[in-house]
C-alpha positions as CSV (number, residue, x, y, z in Angstrom):
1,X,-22.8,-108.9,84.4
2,X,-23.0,-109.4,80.6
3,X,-22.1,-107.3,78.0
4,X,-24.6,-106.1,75.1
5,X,-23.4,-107.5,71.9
6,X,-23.7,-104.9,68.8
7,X,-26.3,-105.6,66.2
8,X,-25.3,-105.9,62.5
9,X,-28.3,-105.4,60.0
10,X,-28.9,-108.3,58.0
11,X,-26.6,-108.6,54.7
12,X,-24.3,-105.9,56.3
13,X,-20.9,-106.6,57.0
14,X,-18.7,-105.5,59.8
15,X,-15.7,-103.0,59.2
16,X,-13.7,-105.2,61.3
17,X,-14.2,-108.7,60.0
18,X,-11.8,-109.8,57.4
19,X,-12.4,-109.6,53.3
20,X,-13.7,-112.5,52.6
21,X,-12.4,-112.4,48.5
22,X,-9.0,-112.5,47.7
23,X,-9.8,-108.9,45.8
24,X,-11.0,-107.6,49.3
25,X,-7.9,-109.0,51.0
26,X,-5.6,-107.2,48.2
27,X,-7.5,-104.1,48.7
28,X,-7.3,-104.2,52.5
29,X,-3.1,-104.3,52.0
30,X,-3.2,-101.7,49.7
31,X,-4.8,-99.2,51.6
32,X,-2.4,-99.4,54.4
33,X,0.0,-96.6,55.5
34,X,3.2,-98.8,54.4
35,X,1.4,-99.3,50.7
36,X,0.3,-95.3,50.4
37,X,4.3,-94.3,51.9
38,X,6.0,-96.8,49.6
39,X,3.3,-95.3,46.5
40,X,4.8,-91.6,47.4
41,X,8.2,-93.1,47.8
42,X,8.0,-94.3,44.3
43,X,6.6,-91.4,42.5
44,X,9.1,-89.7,43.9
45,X,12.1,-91.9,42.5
46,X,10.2,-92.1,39.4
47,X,10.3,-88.2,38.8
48,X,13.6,-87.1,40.2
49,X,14.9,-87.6,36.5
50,X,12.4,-85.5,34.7
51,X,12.8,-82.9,37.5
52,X,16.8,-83.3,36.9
53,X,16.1,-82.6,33.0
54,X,13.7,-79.8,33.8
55,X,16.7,-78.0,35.8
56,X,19.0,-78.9,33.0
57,X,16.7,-77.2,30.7
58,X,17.7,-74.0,32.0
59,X,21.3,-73.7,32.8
60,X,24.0,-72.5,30.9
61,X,26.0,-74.7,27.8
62,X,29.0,-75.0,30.1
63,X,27.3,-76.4,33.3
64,X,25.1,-79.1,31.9
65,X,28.5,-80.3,30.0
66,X,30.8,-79.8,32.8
67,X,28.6,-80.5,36.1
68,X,25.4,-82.6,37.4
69,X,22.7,-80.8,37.4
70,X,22.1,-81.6,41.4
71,X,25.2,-78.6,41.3
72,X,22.7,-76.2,40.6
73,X,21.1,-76.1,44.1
74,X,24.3,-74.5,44.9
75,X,25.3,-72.6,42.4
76,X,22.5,-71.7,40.4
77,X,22.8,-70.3,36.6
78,X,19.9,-69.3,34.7
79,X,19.3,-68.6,31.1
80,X,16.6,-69.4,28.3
81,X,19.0,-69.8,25.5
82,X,18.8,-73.5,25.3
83,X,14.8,-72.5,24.9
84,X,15.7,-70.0,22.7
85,X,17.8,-71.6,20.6
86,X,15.3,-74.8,20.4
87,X,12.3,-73.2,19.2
88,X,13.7,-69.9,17.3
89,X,17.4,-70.8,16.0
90,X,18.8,-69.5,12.6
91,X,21.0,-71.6,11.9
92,X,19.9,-75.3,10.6
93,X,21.4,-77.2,13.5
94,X,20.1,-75.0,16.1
95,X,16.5,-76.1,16.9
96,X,13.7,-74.3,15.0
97,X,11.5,-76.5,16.7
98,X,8.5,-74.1,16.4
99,X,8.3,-75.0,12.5
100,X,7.9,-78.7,13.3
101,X,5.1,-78.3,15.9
102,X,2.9,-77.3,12.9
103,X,3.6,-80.7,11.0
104,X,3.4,-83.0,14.0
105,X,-0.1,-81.9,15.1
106,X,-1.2,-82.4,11.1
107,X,0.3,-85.7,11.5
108,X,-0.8,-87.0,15.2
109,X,-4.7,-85.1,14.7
110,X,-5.7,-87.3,11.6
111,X,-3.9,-90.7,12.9
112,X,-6.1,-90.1,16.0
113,X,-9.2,-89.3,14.2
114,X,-9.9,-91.7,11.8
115,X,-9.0,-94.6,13.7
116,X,-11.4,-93.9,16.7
117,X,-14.0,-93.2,13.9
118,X,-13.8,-96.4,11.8
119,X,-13.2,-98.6,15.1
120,X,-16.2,-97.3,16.8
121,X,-18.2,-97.8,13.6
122,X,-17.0,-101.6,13.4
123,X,-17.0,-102.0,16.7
124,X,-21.3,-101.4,17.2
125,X,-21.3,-103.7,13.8
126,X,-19.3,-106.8,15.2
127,X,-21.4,-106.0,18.6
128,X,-24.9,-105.7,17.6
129,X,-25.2,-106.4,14.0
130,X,-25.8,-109.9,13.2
131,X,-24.3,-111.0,9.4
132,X,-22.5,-114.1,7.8
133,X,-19.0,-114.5,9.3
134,X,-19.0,-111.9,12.1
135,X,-17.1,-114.0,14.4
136,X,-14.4,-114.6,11.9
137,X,-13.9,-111.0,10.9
138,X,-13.8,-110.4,15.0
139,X,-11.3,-113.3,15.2
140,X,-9.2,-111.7,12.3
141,X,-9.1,-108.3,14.0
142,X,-7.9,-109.8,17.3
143,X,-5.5,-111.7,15.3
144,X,-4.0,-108.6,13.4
145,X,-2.8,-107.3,16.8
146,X,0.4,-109.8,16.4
147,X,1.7,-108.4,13.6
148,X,4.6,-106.4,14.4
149,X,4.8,-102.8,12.6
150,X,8.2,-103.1,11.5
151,X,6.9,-106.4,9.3
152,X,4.6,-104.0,8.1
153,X,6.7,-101.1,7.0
154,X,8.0,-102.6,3.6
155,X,4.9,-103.9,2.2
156,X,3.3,-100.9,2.9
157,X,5.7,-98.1,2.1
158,X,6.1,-101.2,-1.8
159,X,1.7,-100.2,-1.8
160,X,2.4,-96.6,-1.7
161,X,5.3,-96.4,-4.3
162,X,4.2,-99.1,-6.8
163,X,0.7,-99.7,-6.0
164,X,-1.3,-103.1,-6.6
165,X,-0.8,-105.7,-9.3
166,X,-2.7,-109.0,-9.8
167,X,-1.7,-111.0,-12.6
168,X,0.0,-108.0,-14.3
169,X,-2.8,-105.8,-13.9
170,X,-2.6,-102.6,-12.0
171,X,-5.5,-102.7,-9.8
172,X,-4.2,-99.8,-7.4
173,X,-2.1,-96.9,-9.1
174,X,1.0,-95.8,-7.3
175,X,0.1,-92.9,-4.8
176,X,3.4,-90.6,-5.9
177,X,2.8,-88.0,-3.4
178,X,5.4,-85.2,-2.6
179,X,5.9,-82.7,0.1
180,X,2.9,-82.0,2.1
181,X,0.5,-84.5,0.5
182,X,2.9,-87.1,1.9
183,X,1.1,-86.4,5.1
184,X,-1.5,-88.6,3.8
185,X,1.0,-91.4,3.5
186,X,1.1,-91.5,7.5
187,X,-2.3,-90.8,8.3
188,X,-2.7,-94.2,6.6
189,X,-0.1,-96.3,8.4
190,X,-1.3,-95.0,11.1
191,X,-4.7,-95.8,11.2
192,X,-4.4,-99.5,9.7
193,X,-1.8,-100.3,12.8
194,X,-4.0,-98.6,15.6
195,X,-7.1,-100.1,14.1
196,X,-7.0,-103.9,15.2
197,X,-6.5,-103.0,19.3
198,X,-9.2,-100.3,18.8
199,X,-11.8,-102.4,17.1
200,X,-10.9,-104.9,20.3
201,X,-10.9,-102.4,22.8
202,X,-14.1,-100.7,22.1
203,X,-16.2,-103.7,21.1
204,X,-15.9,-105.2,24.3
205,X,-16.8,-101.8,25.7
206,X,-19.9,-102.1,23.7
207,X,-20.8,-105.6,23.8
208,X,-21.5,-104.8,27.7
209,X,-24.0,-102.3,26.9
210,X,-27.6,-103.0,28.0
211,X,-29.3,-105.2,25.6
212,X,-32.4,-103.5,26.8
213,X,-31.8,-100.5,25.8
214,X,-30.8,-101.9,22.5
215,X,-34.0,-103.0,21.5
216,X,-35.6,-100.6,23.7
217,X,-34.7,-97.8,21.0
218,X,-35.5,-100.4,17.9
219,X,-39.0,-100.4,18.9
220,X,-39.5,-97.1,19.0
221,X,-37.9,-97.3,15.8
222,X,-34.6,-96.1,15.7
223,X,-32.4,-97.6,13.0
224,X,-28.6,-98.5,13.6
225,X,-27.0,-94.9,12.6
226,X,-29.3,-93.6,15.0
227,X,-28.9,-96.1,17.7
228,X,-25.0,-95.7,17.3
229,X,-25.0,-91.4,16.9
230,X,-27.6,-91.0,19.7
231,X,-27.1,-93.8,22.3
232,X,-23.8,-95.4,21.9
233,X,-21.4,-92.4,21.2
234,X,-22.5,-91.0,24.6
235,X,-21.9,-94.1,26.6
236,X,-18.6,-94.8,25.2
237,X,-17.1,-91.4,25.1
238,X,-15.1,-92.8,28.2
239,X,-13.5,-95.6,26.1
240,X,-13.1,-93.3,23.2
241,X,-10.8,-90.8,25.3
242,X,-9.0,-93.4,26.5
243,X,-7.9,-94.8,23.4
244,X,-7.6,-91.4,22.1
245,X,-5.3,-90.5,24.4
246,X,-2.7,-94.0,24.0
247,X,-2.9,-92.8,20.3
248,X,-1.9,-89.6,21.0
249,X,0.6,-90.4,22.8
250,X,2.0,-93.0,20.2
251,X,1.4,-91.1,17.0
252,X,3.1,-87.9,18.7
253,X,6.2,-90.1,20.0
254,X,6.7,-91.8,17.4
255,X,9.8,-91.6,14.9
256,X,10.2,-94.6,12.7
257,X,6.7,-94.6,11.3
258,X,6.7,-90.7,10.6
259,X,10.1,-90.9,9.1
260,X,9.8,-93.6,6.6
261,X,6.2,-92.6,5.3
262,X,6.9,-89.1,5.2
263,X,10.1,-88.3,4.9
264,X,13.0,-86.3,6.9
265,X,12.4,-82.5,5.0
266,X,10.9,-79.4,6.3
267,X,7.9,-80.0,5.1
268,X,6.4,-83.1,6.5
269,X,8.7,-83.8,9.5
270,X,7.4,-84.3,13.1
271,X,9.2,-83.0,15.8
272,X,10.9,-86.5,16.9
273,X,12.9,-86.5,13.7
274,X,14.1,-82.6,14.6
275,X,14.6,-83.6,17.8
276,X,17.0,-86.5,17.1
277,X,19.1,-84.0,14.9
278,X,19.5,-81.4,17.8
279,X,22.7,-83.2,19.4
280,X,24.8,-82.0,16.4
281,X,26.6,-84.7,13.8
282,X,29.1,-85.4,16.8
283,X,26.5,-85.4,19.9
284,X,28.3,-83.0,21.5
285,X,25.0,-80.6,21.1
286,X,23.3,-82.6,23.9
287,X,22.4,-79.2,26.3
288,X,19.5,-78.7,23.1
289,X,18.1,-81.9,24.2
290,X,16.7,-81.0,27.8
291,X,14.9,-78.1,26.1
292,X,13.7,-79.4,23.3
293,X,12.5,-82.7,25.5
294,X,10.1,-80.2,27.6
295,X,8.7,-78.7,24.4
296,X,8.0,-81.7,23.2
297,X,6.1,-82.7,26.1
298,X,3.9,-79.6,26.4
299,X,1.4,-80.9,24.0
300,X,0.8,-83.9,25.4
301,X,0.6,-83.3,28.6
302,X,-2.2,-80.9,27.9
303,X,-4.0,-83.6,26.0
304,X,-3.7,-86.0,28.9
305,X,-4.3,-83.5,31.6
306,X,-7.8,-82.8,30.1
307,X,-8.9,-85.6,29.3
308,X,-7.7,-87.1,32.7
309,X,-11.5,-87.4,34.0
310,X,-12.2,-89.9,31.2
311,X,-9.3,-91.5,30.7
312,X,-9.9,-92.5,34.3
313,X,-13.3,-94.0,33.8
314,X,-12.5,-95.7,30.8
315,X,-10.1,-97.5,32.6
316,X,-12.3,-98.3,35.4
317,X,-15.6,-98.9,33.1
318,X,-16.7,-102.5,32.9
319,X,-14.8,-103.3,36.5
320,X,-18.1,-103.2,38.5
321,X,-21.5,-104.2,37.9
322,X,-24.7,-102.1,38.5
């Protein structure tokens, strides 16, 4: 007696043969129930910490300095005074955190703008608008992204104090900005170190646009501002949000740049510089630093959390074909 062997339609594949491309055989591992238990295994060492300074957050002065915070499963204390004291403190050295939310959102909202803006418009230039020495400028950008910022910091914070002179000539007078306006001073350095890996990033994410739609829409017409405002913004808003949110992430983390460019006063500082004050002249503050962590964090884990959907496909856009 013989046995009926199974059809497979032509250019289909079998779920039991093997991957035939090293991707498919990487994929195939990946997808076991080892890979998906040691994945949970690992998230979960990875956020036993934050969870440990989320407890912290809200247990009393003399337990987080005296006990771990594991203790609390067994003897649990709860207050909101470390909170309290973070965002609403009199005194100078308590927190007053909710003052410095205000300045860090002027800072990080402008250093996010204007870079995606300016990149995206010299991004559709150096992809689809043919002039003398494109390549080099594209080969300049990509170079730029070696520089490290801290090379940067003098020669830039020298621009804003003294200005330019060529040949004893003031081309460029001194900015001499104070208090708020010094916001502007950090927009700047901002944007010129975030612009080289955003031009990169989002010209190869428009290079791989459709060439046919291209001159699809410049026979009917359409002139480059309205080929970029009506057909490229769309298809890129994927690559956009993912930048945006690295940016965000930077700008709002960031202390050195922030500092330098705008100073440690009331006025113009972010919340990292407040933040670094809140363990006292002799660190033995430190209980203010769990809270004041978590604040910290509630912006941008909104910002990621919404734009999670296109972070995701900006990630993933360009990996398949079709």
């Amino acid at each position: 007696m013989t046995t009926a062997t199974p059809t497979v339609p032509a250019g289909a594949q079998r779920t039991d043969d093997p991957p035939k491309t090293r991707a498919g055989r990487v994929r195939r591992r990946l997808n076991t129930p080892t890979a998906t238990l040691i994945s949970i295994v690992l998230a979960i060492v990875w956020t036993v910490p934050t969870f440990g300074l989320f407890v912290s957050s809200f247990r009393p002065e003399n337990q987080i300095k005296t006990t771990g915070w594991w203790t609390f499963f067994s003897d649990p204390q709860f207050t909101l005074d470390n909170y309290e004291q973070v965002l609403f403190g009199s005194s100078s050295s308590a927190g007053q955190l909710a003052s410095y939310f205000i300045n860090s959102l002027a800072i990080t909202i402008p250093s996010v703008l204007f870079p995606l803006a300016f990149a995206s418009l010299a991004a559709y230039a150096l992809a689809w608008i043919n002039f003398k020495g494109r390549d080099w400028v594209y080969i300049a950008i990509f170079a730029l992204q070696i520089v490290p910022l801290q090379m940067a910091l003098v020669p830039l914070l020298k621009f804003f104090s003294t200005g330019v002179t060529v040949a004893g000539v003031q081309v460029l007078p001194a900015w001499d900005l104070v208090d708020e306006q010094r916001f502007a001073q950090v927009w700047f350095a901002h944007t010129c170190f975030a612009l080289p890996l955003a031009v990169f990033l989002l010209h190869n994410f428009i290079s791989q646009l459709p060439k046919d739609l291209m001159e699809a829409a410049r026979v009917d017409g359409a002139t480059h501002p309205k080929i970029f405002r009506t057909i490229v913004l769309p298809l890129i808003t994927p690559a956009l949000a993912a930048f945006g949110i690295f940016q965000f992430l930077w700008v709002w983390n960031d202390l050195l740049v922030a500092l330098i460019f705008a100073g440690g006063g009331d006025e113009t500082a972010p919340l990292t510089v407040r933040l670094a004050e809140l363990a006292g002249t002799k660190g033995n503050e430190w209980q203010r630093l769990t809270s004041g962590a978590f604040v910290s964090i509630v912006v941008p884990l909104i910002v990621f959390l919404s734009l999670q959907r296109y972070f995701v496909r900006g990630l993933l856009a360009g990996s398949v074909k079709g």
